[in-house]
C-alpha positions in Angstrom: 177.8 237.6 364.2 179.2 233.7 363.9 181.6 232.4 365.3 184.2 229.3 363.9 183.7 226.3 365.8 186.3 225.8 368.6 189.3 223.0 367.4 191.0 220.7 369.3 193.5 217.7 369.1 193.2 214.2 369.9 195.8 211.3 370.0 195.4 208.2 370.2 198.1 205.1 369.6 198.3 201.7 368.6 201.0 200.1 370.9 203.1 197.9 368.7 201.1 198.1 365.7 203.0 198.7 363.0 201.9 199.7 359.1 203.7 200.3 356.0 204.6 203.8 355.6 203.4 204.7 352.1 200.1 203.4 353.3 199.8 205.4 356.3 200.6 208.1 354.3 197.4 207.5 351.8 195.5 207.0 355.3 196.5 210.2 356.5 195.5 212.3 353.2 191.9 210.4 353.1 191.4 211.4 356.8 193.0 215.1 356.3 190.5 215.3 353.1 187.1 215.4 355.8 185.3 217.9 356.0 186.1 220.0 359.8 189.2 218.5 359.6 192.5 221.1 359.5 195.1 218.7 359.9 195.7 214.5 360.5 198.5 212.7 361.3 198.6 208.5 360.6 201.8 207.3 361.0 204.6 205.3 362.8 206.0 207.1 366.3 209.3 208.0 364.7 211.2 211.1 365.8 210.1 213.0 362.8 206.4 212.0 363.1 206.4 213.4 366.8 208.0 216.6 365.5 204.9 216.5 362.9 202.5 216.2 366.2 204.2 218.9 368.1 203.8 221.1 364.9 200.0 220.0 365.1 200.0 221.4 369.0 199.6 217.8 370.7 202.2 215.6 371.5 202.2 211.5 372.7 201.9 209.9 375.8 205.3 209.0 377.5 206.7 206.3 376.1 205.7 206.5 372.7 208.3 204.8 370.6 209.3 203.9 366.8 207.1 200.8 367.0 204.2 202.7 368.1 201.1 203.4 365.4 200.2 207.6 366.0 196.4 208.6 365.0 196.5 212.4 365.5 193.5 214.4 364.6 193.0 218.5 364.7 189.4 219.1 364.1 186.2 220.9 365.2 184.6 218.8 368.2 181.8 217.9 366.1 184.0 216.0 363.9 186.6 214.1 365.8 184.9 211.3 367.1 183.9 210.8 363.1 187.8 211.2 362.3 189.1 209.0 363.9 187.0 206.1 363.3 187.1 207.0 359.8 191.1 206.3 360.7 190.3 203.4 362.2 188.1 202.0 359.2 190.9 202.8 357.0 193.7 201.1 358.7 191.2 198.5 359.6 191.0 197.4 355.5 194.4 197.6 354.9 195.2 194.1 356.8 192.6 191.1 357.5 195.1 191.3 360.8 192.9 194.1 362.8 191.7 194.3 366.3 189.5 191.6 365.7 191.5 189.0 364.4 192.3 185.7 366.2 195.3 185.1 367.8 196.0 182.3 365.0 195.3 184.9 362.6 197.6 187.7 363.4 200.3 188.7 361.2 203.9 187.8 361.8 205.9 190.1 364.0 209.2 189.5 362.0 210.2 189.0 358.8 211.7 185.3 359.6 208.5 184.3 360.9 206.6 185.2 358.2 209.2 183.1 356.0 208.5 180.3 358.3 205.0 180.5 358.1 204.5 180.8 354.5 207.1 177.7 354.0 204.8 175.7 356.3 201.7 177.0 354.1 203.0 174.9 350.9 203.8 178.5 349.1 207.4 179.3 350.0 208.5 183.3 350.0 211.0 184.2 347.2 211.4 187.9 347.4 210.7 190.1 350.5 209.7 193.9 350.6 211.0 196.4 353.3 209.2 199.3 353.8 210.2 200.5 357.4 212.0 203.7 358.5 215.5 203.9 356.7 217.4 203.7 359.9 215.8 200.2 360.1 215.6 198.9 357.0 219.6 197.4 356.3 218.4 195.0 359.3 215.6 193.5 357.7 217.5 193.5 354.4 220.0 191.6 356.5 217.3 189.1 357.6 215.7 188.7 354.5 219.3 187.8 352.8 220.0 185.5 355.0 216.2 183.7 354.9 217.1 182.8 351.3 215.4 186.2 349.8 215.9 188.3 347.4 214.6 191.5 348.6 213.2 194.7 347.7 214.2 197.5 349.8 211.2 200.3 349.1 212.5 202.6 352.1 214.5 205.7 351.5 217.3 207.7 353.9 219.2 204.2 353.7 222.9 205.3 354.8 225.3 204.3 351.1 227.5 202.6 353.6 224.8 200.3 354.3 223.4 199.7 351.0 226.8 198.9 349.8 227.6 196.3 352.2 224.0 194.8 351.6 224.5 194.3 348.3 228.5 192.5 348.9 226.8 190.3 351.2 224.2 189.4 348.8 226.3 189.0 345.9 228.2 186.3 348.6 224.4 184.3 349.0 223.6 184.6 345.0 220.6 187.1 345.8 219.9 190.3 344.6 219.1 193.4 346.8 216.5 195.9 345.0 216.9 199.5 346.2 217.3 201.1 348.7 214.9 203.4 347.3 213.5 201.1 345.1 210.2 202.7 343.8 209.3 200.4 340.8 209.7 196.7 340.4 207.7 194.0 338.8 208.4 190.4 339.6 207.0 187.7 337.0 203.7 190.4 336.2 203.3 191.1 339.8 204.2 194.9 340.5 205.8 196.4 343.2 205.8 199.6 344.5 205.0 202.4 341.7 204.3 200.1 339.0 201.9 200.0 336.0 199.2 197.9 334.8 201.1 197.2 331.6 201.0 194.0 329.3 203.4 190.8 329.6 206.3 190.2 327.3 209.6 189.4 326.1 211.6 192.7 327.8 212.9 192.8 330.6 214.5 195.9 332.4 216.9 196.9 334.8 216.2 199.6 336.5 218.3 202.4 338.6 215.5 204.5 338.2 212.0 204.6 339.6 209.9 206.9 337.0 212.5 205.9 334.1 211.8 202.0 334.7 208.0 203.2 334.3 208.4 205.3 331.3 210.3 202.7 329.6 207.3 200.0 330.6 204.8 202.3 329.8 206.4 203.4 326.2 206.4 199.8 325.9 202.9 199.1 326.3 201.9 201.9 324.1 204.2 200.1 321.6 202.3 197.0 322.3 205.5 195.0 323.6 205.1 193.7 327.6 207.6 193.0 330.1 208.8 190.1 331.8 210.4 191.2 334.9 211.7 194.8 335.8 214.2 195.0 338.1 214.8 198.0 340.1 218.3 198.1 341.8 218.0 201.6 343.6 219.2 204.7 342.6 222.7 205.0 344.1 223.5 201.4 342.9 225.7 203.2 339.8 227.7 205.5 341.6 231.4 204.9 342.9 230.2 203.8 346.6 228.4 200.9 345.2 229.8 200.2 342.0 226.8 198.7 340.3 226.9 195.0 341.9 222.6 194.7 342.0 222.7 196.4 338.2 225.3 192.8 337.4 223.6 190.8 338.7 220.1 191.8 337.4 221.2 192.1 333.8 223.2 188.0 334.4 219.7 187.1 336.1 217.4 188.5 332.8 220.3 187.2 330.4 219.6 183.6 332.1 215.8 183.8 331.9 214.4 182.2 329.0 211.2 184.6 328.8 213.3 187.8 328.0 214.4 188.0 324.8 215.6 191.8 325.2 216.9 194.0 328.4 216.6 197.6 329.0 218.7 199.1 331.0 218.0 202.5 332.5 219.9 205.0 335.0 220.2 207.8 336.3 223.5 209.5 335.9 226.0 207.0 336.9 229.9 207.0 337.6 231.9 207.3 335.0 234.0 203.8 335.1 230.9 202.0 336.6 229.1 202.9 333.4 232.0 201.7 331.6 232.0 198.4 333.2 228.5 197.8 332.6 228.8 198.6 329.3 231.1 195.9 329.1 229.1 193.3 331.2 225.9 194.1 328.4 228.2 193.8 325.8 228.9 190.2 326.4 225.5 189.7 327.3 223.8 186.2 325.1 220.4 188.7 325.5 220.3 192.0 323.5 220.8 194.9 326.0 219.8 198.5 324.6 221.0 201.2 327.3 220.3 204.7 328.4 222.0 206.5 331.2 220.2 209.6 331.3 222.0 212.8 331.4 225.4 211.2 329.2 224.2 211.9 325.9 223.4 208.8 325.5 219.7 208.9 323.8 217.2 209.5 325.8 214.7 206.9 327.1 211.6 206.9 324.6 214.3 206.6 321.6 215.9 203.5 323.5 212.4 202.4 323.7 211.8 202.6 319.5 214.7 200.8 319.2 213.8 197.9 320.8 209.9 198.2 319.0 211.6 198.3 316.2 214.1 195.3 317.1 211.3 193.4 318.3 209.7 193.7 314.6 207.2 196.1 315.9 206.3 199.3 313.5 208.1 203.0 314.5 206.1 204.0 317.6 204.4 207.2 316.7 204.0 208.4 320.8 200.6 209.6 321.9 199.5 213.2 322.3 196.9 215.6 323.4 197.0 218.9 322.3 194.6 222.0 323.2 191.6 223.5 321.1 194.0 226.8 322.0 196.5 227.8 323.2 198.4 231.7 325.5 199.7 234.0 323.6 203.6 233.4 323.3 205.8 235.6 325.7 209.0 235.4 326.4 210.8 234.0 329.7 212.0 230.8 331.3 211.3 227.2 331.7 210.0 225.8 334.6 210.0 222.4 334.9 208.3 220.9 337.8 208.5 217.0 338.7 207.2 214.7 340.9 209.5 211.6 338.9 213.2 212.0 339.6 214.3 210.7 336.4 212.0 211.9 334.3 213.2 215.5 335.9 217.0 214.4 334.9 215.5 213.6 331.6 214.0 216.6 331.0 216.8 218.8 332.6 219.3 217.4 330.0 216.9 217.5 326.6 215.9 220.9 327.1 219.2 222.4 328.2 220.2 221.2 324.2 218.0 223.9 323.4 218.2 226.6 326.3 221.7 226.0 326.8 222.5 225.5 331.3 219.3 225.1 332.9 219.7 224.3 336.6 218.3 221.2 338.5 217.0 221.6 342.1 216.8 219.3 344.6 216.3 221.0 347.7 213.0 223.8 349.0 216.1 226.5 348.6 216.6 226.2 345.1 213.0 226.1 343.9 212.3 229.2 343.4 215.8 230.2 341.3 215.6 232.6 338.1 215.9 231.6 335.0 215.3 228.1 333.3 214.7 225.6 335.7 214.1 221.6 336.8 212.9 220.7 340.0 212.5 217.9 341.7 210.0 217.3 344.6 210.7 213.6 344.9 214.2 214.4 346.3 214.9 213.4 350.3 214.6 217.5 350.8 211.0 217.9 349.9 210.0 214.6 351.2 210.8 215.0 354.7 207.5 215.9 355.9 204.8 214.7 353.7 203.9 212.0 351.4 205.7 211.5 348.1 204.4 213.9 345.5 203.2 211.0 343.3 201.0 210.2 346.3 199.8 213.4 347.4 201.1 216.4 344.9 199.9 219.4 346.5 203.3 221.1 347.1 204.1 220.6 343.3 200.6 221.8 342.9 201.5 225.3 344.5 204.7 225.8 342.9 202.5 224.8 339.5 200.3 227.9 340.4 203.2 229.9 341.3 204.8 229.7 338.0 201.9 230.2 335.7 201.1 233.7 337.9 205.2 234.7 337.0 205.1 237.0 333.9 208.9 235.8 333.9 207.7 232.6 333.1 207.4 231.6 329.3 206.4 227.9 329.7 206.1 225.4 332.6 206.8 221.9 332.0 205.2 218.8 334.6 205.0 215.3 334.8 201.9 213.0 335.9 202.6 209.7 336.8 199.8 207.1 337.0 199.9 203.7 338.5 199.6 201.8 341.6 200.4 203.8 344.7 200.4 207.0 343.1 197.7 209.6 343.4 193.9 208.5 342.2 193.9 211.8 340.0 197.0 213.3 339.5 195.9 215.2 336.8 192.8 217.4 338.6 194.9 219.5 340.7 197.2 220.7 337.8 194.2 220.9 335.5 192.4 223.5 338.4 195.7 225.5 338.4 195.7 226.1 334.8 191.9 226.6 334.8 192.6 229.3 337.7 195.4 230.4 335.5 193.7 232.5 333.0 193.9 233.3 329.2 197.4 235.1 329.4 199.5 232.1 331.1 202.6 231.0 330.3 202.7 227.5 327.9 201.7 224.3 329.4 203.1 220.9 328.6 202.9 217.9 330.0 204.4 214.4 330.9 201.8 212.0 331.3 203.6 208.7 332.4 200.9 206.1 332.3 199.6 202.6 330.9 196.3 202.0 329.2 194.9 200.0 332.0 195.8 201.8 335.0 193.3 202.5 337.4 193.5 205.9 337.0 192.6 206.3 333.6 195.5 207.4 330.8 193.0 208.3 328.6 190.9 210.3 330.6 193.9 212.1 332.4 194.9 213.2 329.6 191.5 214.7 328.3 191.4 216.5 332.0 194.6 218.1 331.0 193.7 219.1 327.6 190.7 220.5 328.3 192.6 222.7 330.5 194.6 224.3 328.0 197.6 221.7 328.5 199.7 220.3 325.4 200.1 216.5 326.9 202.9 213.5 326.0 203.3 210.2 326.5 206.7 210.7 325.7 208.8 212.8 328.5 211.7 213.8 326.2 209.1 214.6 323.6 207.2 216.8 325.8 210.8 218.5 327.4 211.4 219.3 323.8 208.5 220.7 323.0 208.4 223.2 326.2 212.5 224.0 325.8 211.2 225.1 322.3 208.3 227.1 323.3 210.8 229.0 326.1 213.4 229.8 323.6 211.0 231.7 320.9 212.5 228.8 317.9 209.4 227.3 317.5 205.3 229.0 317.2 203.0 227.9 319.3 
């Protein structure tokens, strides 16, 4: 007879030592990924994350606050001690700050110190990025705005309130707020956030979107036209709170800049008379502006994308694809499309319900698992509350993914894989093992593959993974939404 190895828990914290949260979040999935590990915990002492402890069966020493860097680690005893300094080796590489830096050396504290310093360095700070709890990020926004900065707001659960009055006061100083929620940018070729490796150019885009302002680079770059800036402006910035003021003043800012030649401007649904007025504002626009506001009827992103090819003298993109040596039998049932990209989830809501006719959009755990033809969105606040982003760490997409192909009610399933920087290293294994798992008698599999030639992860190779597993694979997401709304209706063979 054996015996499992006893478990236990061990904390340890890092007074005052604070880390970006998306990178503590990539910390925490390389440490929970050891073997004898069951469960890890890297991240900033925030309400939430102690909640996540408790869950775990440990909880911090008194006085534990916000500021506070957690290292949590539930494991056999044999492989704590190995844990944890793996967690130490990791956090250790992601600043030249560590425990053994000088004095001189350490990082700033603030984000006006670190404006000072770099002044005094000869290489003065133009934009700033804030990546902090949402409850604290409208206060470094604040500072940032009033350092001279523009400034990219990365964090999420930023009160609209806020974000609006961010954005007046920045409009007062002539700077421009990106986000909140601001997942994509890229600054003069340098990205930001989720961004791709793609080529430099004459476009610029405006972007209040995260996964549409990378579809539309990446269509781009298969198009073999670069980018000069993108602009990300958040979300929200559309809608009747905000009233579009960052999504103004990016589209005056590319109009002025004499490396863009042509602006894409890409949204999610936005208010009715905000749309309007921006309409207007491109309209007047000395630079071209071709616009899509997903979900309006406009057209949808990799046609707005053609156009400008095709403005730009380019020949009529003819979008990649990958499709299987074979493929299920066809069977009748619903769609299930399941996304880690928010947009590209909108995208594909709206294309295939021009097909199906209604198919509903989820954004919450509660609505996942609705009958009938279906979008969901993992990215959304609801999903995210307690784990990584799922273009960081997909697993719960994963399991929904396996879910759907075991439904016999099911008639094709419909995902996105998004490549890039600070998304997962390879997105496309776990869905491939699903479908592999799957069986013969699935239900259709298409796929989204929303990459760049030269990102790390490999678009190529992704897209072989997925093919090889049975998987019909697009560059284009409205081209692949189309393809799985026909398979679900029966109106075209497989």
């Amino acid at each position: 007879m054996t015996t499992e190895p006893a478990t236990a828990v061990r904390v340890e914290v890092r007074k005052g030592a604070y880390r970006d949260s998306v990178a503590l979040m990539r910390v925490t999935r390389e440490v929970a990924a050891l073997p004898g590990v069951e469960a890890a915990l890297v991240a900033m002492a925030t309400d939430l994350n102690l909640g996540i402890l408790a869950d775990m069966g440990a909880a911090a020493p008194e006085g534990t606050g916000p500021d506070d860097l957690l290292i949590a680690v539930r494991a056999d005893e044999e492989t704590l001690a190995g844990a944890l300094a793996a967690a130490d080796a990791e956090l250790a590489a992601m600043s030249a700050g560590g425990h053994g830096a000088a004095p001189a050396d350490a990082p700033p504290r603030t984000l006006r110190t670190a404006v000072r310093r770099a002044a005094a360095d000869g290489t003065p700070a133009t934009v700033a990025l804030v990546s902090v709890p949402g409850r604290y990020a409208a206060a470094e926004a604040f500072d940032a705005l009033e350092s001279g900065l523009d400034v990219l707001v990365f964090s999420d659960n930023v009160p609209v309130e806020q974000e609006a009055a961010l954005k007046r006061t920045a409009e007062g100083l002539d700077r421009l707020v990106m986000g909140p929620d601001c997942g994509t940018a890229m600054v003069g070729g340098a990205g930001l956030g989720f961004a791709n490796a793609v080529r430099p150019g004459p476009v610029g885009v405006v972007a209040a979107s995260g996964t549409g302002a990378q579809q539309v680079m990446c269509l781009l770059d298969a198009a073999g036209t670069g980018i000069s800036h993108c602009l990300g402006v958040g979300g929200r910035d559309l809608s009747a709170e905000v009233g579009g003021i960052s999504t103004r003043r990016a589209l005056r800012m590319l109009d002025e800049d004499p490396a863009t030649e042509r602006i894409v401007l890409v949204s999610k649904p936005p208010a009715p008379p905000v749309a309007e007025e921006v309409h207007r504002l491109a309209a007047r626009s000395a630079t071209p502006v071709h616009t899509v506001l997903v979900g309006t009827g406009e057209s949808d992103i990799a046609a707005a994308v053609a156009e400008v090819a095709a403005a730009a003298g380019g020949e009529p993109p003819d979008w990649p694809r990958w499709l299987p040596d074979s493929v299920p039998p066809r069977r009748e049932g619903a769609l299930r499309g399941l996304f880690c990209g928010g947009t590209l989830a909108q995208e594909a809501a709206a294309v295939a319900a021009r097909t199906l006719g209604p198919v509903a959009f989820a954004a919450t755990p509660a609505e996942a698992r609705a009958p009938g033809h279906l979008v969901v969105d993992f990215g959304e606040d609801a999903f995210t509350l307690d784990r990584p982003h799922p273009m960081i760490d997909p697993a719960l997409r994963t399991e929904h993914v396996a879910e759907a192909l075991a439904d016999p009610d099911t008639a094709a399933v419909l995902a996105d894989v998004v490549l890039g920087h600070g998304a997962h290293p390879d997105p496309a294994g776990g869905l491939a093992a699903a479908l592999e798992s799957a069986g013969p008698r699935r239900p259709h599999v298409v796929v989204s593959l929303c990459g760049a030639e030269a990102d790390v992860q490999g678009t190529a190779g992704q897209a072989e993974r997925l093919r090889r597993a049975g998987a019909e694979v697009y560059l284009a997401n409205s081209a692949a939404a189309r393809r799985a709304a026909a398979l679900a209706s029966g109106a075209e063979p497989a």
